[in-house]
N, C-alpha and C positions, 0 to 999 in steps of 0.2 A: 227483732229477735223473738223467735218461737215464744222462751223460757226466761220468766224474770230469775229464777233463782236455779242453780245447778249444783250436783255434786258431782266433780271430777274425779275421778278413780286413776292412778297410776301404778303402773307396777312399777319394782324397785330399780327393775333390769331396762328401764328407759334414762335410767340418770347415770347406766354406768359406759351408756356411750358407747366406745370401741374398745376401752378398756373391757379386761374380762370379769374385774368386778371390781366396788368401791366405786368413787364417783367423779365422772367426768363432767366439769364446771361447764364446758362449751354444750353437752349436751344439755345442761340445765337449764342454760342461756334460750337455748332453741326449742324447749317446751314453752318457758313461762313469754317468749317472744310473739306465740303462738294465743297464750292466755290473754297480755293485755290488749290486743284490740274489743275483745268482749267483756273484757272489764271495763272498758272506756264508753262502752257501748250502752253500759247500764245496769249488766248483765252480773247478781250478787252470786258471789262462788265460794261455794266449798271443795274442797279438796285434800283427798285420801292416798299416799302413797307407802307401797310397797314396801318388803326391804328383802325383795330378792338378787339383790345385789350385793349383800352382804352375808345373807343366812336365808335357807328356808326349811322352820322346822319339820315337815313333814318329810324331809327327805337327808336329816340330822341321822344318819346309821348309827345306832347305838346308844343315843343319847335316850332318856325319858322324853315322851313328849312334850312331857308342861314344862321342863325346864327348855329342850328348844324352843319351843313356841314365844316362851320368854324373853329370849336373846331374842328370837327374831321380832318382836315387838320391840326392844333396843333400836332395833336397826333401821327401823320406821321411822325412832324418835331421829336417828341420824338425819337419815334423810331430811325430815320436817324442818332440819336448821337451816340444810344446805340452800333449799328451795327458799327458805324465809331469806336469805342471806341473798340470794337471786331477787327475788322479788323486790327488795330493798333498793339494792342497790344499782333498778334500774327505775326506782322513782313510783314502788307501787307498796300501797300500805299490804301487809299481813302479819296476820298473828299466827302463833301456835298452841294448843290445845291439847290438852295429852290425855289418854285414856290410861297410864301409866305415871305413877308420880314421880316427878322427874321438874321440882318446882323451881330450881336453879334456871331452868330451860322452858318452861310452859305453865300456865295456871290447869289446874284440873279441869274435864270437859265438862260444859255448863251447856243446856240447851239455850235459857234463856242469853249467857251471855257471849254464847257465838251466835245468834241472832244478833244479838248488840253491835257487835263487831260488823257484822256484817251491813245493818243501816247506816253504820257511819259510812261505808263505802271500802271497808276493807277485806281482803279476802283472808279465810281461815282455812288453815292446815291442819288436820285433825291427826295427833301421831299417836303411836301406843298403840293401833288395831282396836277390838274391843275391850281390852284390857283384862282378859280371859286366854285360856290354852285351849287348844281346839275347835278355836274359830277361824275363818280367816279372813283377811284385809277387805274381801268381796262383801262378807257380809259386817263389816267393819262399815263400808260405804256405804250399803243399805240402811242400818240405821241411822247414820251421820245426815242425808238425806233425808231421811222423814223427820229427824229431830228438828233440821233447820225449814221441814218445811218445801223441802226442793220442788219443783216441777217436774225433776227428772234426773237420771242419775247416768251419767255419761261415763262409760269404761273404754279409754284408751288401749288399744292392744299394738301388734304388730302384725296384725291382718286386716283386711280392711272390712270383716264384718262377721257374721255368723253364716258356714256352710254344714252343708249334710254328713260333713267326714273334714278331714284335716287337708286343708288346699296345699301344705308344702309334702305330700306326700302321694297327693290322688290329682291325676290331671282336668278328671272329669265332674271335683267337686262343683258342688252344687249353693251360688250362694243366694241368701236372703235378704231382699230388701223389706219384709218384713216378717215376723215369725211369731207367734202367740209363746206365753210362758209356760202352757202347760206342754207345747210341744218342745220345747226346751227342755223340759223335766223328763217327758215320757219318751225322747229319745237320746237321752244325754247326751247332750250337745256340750261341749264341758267349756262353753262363755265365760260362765259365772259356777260359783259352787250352788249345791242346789240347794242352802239356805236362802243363799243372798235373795235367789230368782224368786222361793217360796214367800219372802218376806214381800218383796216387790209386789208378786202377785197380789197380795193379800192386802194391800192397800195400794194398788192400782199406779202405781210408781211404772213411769214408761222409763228402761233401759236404751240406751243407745250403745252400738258396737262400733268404734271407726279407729282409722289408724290414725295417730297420733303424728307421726311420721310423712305423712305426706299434707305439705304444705299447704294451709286454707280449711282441713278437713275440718277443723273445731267449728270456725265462723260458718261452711257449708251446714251443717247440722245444726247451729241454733238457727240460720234463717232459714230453716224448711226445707233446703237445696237436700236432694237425696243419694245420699249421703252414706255410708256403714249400711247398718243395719236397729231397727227400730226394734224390741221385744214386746206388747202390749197384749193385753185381751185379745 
């Protein structure tokens, strides 16, 4: 493996499966199925999911934004259970960690002791976003990432990388197998929000883009095999 340590990023609208929202167990089954071979492998993971499968405040009509943003950090914590509850109970340690307090369900985020967690050999879900309004879960993972330390911060999408324009719309998109972060920024490429990217850049954090979705793609990319898309200097 490339990468001793990783921050997996998902969106919310990967655990709701075929359902149109809320969360489908079998799709759950079939990320974290995908997760343990590179946990077995060695390979210390953190992991950041979505909750756009229940809410996403930016596009809450009418609401204030800090209060959706609010919910939809809820809806993160949701998630963080479902996954831990997958995780479990297919024989692999994880905890959860919340950037929102929510102590019945999670300890508060600790840098040192999701590092802790993580030497023992267990993977951490980090719920709550950053525990602020008008951030979002991207640049939630970016710092989750640098806090533990990561080697690199892996976003799961439903495309299989970063193109020049939107592939389910343009026949003639153009994609990258690898791409700099300032080109990311200066022709908004909309991967990642342009915090998360500015953050990455800024302490030299390489992004990977791949789909999640097509079987092996996770293992392809920590062994080098190429894979999504890479974003670095």
């Amino acid at each position: 493996m490339i990468y001793k340590t990783i921050l997996l990023k998902l969106s919310g609208e990967a655990l709701s499966g075929n359902k149109e929202s809320g969360i489908d167990r079998d799709a759950a089954v079939k990320i974290i199925l995908e997760v343990i071979p590179i946990i077995k492998a060695g390979v210390r993971l953190g992991i950041v999911v979505g909750g756009g499968n229940f809410w996403r405040g930016r596009d809450a009509a009418g609401f204030d934004r800090a209060f959706a943003d609010s919910i939809g950090m809820m809806a993160t914590v949701m998630n963080s259970i479902a996954l831990q509850e997958v995780f479990l109970s297919l024989g692999v340690e994880a905890e959860i960690m919340s950037a929102v307090e929510v102590p019945k369900f999670a300890p508060a985020i600790s840098p040192v002791k999701s590092r802790k967690f993580l030497d023992e050999g267990k993977s951490v879900i980090f719920a709550g976003g950053t525990g602020a309004p008008f951030v979002s879960t991207d640049t939630a993972s970016a710092m989750r990432a640098l806090e533990i330390k990561a080697d690199a911060l892996l976003k799961a999408t439903l495309v299989d990388g970063v193109y020049d324009k939107d592939p389910n719309k343009y026949s003639d998109a153009k994609k990258y197998d690898s791409i700099s972060y300032l080109k990311v920024i200066e022709d908004n490429l909309k991967v990642m929000d342009l915090a998360a990217i500015s953050l990455c850049r800024e302490n030299s954090l390489p992004v990977h883009i791949f789909n999640l979705t097509k079987p092996g793609a996770l293992s392809a990319v920590l062994n080098g095999m190429p894979e999504g898309t890479i974003i670095k200097e």
